[in-house]
VEXTOR-400825 format. One record per residue: residue number from 1; residue in one letter; y, x, z of N, C-alpha, C in turn. Coordinates in pm, whole numbers. Each point is the difference from the previous one (the first is absolute). Layout:
REM residues N
<fido n="NUM" res="A" n_y="Y" n_x="X" n_z="Z" ca_y="Y" ca_x="X" ca_z="Z" c_y="Y" c_x="X" c_z="Z"/>
...
This chain:
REM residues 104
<fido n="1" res="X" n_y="-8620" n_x="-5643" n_z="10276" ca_y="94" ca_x="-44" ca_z="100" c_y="8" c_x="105" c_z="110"/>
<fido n="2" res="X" n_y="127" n_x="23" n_z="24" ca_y="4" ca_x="117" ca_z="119" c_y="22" c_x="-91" c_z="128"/>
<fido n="3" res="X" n_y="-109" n_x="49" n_z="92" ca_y="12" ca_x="-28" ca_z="138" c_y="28" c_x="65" c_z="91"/>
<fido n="4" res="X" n_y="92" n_x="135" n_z="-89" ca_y="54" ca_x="102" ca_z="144" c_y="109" c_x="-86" c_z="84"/>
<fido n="5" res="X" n_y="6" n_x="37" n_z="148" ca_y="41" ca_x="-96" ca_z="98" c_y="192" c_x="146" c_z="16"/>
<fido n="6" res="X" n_y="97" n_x="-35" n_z="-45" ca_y="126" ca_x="43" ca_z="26" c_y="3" c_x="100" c_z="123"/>
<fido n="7" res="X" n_y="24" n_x="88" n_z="24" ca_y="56" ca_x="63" ca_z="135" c_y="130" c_x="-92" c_z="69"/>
<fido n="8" res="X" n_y="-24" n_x="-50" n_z="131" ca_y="82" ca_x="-77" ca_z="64" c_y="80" c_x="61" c_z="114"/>
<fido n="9" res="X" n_y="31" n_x="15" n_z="13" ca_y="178" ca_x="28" ca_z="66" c_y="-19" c_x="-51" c_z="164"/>
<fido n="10" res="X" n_y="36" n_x="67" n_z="102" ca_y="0" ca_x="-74" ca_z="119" c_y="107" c_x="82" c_z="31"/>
<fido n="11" res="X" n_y="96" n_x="-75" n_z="90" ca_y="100" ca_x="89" ca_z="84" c_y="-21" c_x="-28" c_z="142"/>
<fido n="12" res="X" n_y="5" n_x="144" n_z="41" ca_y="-9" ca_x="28" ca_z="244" c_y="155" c_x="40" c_z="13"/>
<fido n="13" res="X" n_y="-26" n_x="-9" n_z="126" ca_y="106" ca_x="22" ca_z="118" c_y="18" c_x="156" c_z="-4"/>
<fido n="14" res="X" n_y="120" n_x="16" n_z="15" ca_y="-9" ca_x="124" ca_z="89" c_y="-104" c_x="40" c_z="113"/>
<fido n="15" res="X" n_y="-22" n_x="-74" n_z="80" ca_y="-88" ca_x="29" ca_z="112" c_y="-164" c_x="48" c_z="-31"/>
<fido n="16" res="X" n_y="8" n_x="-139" n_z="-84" ca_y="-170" ca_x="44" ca_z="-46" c_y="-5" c_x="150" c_z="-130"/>
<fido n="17" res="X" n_y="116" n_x="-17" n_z="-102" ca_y="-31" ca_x="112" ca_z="-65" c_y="3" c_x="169" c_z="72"/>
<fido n="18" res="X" n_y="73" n_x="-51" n_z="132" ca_y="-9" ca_x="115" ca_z="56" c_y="-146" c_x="31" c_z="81"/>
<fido n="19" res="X" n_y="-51" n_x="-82" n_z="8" ca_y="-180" ca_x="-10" ca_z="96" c_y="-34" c_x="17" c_z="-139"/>
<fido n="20" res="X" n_y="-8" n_x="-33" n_z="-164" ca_y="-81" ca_x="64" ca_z="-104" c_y="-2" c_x="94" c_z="2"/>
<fido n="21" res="X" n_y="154" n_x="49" n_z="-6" ca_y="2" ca_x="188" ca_z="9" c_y="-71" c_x="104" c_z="50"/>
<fido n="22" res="X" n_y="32" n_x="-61" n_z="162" ca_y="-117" ca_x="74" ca_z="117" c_y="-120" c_x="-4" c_z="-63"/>
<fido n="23" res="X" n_y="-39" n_x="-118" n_z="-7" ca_y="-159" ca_x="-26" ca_z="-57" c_y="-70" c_x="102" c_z="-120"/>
<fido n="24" res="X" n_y="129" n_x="-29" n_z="-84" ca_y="-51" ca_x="128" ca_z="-130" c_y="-7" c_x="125" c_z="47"/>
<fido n="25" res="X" n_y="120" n_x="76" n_z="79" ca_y="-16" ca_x="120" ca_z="48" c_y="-88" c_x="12" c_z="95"/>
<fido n="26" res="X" n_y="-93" n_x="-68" n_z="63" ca_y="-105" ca_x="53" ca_z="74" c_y="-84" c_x="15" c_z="-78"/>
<fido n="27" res="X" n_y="2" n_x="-85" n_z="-124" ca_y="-107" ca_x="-1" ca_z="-97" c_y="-27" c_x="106" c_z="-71"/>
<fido n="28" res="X" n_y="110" n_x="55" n_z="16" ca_y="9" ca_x="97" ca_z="-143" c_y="-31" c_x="121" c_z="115"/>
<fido n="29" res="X" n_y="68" n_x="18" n_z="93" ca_y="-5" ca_x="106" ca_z="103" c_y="-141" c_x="69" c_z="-1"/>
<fido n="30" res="X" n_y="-33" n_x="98" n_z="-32" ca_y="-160" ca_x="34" ca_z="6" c_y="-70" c_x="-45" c_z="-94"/>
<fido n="31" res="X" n_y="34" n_x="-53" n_z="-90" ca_y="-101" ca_x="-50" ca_z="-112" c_y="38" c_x="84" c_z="-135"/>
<fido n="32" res="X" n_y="-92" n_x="82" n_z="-62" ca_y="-20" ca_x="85" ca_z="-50" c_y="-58" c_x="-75" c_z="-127"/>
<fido n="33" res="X" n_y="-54" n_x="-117" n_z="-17" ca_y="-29" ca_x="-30" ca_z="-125" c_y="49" c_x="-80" c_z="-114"/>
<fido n="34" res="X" n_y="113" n_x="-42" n_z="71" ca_y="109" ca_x="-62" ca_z="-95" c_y="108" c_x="-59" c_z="51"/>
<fido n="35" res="X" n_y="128" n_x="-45" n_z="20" ca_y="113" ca_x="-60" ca_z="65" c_y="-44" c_x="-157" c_z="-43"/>
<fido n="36" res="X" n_y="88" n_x="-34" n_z="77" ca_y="-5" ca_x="-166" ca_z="-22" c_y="182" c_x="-68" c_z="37"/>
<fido n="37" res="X" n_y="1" n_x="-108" n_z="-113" ca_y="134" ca_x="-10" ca_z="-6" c_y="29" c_x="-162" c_z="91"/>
<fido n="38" res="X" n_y="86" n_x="9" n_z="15" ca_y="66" ca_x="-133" ca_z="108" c_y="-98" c_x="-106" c_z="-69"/>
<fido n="39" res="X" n_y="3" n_x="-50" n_z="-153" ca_y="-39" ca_x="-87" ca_z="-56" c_y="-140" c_x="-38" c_z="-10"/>
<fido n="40" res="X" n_y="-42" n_x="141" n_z="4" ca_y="-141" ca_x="12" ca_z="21" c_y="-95" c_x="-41" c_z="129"/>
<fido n="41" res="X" n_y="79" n_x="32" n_z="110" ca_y="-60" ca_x="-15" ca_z="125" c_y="63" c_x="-178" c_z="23"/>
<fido n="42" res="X" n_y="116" n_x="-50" n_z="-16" ca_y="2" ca_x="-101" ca_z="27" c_y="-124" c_x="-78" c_z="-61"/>
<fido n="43" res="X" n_y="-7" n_x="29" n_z="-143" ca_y="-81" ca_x="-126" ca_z="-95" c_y="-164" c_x="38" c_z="126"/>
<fido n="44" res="X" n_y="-37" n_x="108" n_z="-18" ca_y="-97" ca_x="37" ca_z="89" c_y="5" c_x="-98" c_z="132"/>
<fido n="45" res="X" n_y="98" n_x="0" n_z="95" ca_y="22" ca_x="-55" ca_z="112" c_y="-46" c_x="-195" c_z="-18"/>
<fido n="46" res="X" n_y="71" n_x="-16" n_z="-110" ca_y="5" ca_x="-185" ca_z="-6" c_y="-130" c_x="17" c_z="-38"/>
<fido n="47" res="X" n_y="-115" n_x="57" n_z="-86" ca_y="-118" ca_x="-18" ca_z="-39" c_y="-49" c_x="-13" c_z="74"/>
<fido n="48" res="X" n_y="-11" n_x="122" n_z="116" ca_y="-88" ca_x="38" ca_z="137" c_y="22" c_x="-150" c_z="60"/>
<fido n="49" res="X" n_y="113" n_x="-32" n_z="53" ca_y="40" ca_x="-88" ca_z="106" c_y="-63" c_x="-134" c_z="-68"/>
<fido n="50" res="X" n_y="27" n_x="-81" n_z="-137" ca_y="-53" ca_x="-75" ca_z="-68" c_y="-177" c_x="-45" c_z="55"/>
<fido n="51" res="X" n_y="-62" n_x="139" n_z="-60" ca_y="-167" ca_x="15" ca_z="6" c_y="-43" c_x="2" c_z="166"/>
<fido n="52" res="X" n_y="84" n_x="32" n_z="124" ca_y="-23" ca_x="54" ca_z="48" c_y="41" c_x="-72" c_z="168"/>
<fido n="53" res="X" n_y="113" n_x="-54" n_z="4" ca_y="67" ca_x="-51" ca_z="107" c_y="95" c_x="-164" c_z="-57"/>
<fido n="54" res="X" n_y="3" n_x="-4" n_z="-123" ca_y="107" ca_x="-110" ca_z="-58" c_y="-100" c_x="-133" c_z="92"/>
<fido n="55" res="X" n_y="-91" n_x="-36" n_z="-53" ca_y="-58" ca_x="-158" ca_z="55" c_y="29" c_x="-55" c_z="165"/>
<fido n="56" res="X" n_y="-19" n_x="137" n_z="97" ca_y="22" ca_x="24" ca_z="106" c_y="138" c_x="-35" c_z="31"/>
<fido n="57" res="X" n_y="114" n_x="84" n_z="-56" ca_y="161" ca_x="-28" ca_z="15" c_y="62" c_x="-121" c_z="-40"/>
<fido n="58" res="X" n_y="-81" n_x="-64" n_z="-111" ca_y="56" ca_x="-147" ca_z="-29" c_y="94" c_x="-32" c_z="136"/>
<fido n="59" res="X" n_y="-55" n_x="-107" n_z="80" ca_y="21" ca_x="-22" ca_z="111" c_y="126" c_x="66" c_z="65"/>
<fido n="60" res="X" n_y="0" n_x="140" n_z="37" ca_y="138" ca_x="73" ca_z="17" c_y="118" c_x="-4" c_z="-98"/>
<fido n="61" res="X" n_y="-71" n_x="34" n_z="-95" ca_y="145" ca_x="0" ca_z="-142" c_y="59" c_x="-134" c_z="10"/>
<fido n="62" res="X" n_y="-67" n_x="-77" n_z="12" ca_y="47" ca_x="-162" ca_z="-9" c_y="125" c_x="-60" c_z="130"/>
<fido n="63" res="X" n_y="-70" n_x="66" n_z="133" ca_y="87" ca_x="-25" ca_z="109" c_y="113" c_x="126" c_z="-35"/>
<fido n="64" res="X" n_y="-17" n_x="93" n_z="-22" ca_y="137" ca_x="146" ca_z="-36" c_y="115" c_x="-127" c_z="-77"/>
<fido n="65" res="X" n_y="-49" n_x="-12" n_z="-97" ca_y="88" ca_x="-89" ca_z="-91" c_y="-10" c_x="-151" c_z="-27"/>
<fido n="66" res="X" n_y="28" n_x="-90" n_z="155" ca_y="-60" ca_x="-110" ca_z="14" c_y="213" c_x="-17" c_z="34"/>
<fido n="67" res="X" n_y="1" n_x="-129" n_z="-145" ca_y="156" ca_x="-76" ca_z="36" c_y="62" c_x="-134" c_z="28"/>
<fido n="68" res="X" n_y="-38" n_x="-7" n_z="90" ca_y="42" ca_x="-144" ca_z="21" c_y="49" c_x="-140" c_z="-9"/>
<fido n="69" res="X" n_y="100" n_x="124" n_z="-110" ca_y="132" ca_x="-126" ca_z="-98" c_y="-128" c_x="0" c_z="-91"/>
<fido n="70" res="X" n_y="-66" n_x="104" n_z="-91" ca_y="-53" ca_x="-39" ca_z="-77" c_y="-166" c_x="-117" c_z="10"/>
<fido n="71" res="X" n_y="-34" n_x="18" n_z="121" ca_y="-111" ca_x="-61" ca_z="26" c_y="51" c_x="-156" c_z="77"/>
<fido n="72" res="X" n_y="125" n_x="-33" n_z="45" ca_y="44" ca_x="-96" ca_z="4" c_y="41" c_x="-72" c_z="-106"/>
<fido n="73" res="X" n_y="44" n_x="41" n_z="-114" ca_y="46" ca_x="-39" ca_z="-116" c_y="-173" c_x="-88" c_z="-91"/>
<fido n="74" res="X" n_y="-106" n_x="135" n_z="-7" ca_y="-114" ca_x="-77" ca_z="-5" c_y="-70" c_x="-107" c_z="28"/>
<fido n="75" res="X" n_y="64" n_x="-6" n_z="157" ca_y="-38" ca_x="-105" ca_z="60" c_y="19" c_x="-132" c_z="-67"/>
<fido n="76" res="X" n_y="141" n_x="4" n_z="37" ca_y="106" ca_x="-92" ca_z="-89" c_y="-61" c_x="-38" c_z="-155"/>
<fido n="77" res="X" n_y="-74" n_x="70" n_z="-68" ca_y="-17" ca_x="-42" ca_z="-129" c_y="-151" c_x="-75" c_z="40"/>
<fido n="78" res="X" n_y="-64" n_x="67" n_z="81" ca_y="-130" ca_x="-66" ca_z="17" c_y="-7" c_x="-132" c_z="11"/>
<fido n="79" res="X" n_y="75" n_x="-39" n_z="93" ca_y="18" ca_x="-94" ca_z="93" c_y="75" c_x="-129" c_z="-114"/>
<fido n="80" res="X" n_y="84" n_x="30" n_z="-91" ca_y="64" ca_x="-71" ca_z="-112" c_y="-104" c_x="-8" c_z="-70"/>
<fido n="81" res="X" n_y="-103" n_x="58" n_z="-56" ca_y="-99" ca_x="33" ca_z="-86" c_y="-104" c_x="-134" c_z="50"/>
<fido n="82" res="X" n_y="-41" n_x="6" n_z="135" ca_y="-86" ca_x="-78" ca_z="46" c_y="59" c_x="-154" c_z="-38"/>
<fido n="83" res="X" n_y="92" n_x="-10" n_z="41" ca_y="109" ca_x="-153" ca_z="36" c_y="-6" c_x="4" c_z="-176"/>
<fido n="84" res="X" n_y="44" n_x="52" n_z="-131" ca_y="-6" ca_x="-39" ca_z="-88" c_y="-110" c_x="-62" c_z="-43"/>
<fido n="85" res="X" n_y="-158" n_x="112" n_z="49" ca_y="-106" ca_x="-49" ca_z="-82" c_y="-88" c_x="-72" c_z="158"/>
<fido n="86" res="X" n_y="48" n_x="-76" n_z="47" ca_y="-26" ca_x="-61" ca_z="97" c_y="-122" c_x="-7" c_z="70"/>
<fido n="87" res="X" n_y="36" n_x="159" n_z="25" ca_y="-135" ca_x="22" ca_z="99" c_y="40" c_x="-11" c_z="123"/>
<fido n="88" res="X" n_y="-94" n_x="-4" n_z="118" ca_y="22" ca_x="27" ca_z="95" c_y="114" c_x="80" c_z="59"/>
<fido n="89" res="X" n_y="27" n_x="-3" n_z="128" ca_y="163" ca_x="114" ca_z="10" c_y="-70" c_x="88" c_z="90"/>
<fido n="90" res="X" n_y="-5" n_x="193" n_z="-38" ca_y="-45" ca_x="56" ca_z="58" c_y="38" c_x="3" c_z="187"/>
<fido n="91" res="X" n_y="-67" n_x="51" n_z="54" ca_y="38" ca_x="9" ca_z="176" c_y="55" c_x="88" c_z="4"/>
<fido n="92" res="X" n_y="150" n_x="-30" n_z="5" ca_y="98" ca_x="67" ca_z="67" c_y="17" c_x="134" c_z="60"/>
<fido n="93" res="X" n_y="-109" n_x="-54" n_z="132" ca_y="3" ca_x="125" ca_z="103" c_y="-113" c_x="101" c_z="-46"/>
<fido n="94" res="X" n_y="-63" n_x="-15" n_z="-116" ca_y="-83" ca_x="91" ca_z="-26" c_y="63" c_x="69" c_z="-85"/>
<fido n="95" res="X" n_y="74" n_x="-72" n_z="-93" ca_y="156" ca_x="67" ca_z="-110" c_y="60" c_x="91" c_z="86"/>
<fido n="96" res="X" n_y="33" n_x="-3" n_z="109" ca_y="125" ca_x="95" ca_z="95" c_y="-51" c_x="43" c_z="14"/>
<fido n="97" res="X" n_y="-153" n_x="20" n_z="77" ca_y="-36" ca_x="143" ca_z="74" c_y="1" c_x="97" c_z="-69"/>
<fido n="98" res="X" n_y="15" n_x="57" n_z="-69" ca_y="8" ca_x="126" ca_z="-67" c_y="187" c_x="50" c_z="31"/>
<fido n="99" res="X" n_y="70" n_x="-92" n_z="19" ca_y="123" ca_x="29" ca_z="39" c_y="8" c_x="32" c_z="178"/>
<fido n="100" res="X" n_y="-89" n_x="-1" n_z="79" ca_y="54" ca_x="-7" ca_z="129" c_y="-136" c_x="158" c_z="34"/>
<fido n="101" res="X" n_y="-61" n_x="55" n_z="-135" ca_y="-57" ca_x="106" ca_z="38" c_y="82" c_x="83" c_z="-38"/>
<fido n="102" res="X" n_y="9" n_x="154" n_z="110" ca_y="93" ca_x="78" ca_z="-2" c_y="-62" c_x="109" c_z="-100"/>
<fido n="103" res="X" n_y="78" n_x="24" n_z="-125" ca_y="-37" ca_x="100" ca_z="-103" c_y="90" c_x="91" c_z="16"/>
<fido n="104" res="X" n_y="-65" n_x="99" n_z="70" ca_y="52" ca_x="119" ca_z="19" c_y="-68" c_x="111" c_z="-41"/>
């Protein structure tokens, strides 16, 4: 049985592929023992950051991309979810606060 794992595909921004670029050419700038390619230093980058800073950023990544419609919509199912299997009805104002913190 083969368990090789596919090469997977990600697509960036203009903005950020332009901060890879920089990144590679400093890399490469002065380094005499081999070049390194966009693909290379990214996969490098998510490993580092993964092993290294990921557990820490939870928390940030979550508020960066925190949506309201979508975490209101959750709500909404929770809250139907409870009333079907007739549990208790969660507290409200503990449901909202995450809406009246500013994610910026």
């Amino acid at each position: 049985m083969d368990t090789k794992i596919a090469p997977a595909k990600i697509v960036i921004g203009k903005e950020v592929e332009e901060s890879l670029i920089r990144m590679v050419q400093q890399t490469n700038d002065g380094f005499s023992g081999g070049r390194i390619t966009k693909n290379e230093l990214a996969c490098w980058i998510i490993l580092q950051f993964e092993n290294t800073y990921f557990k820490a950023a939870v928390t940030d990544i979550r508020k960066a991309h925190f949506d309201k419609v979508v975490y209101l919509s959750s709500l909404v199912e929770e809250l139907k979810k409870a009333k079907r299997d007739g549990s208790p009805e969660p507290n409200l104002n503990e449901l909202l606060a995450p809406l009246s913190v500013k994610n910026s």
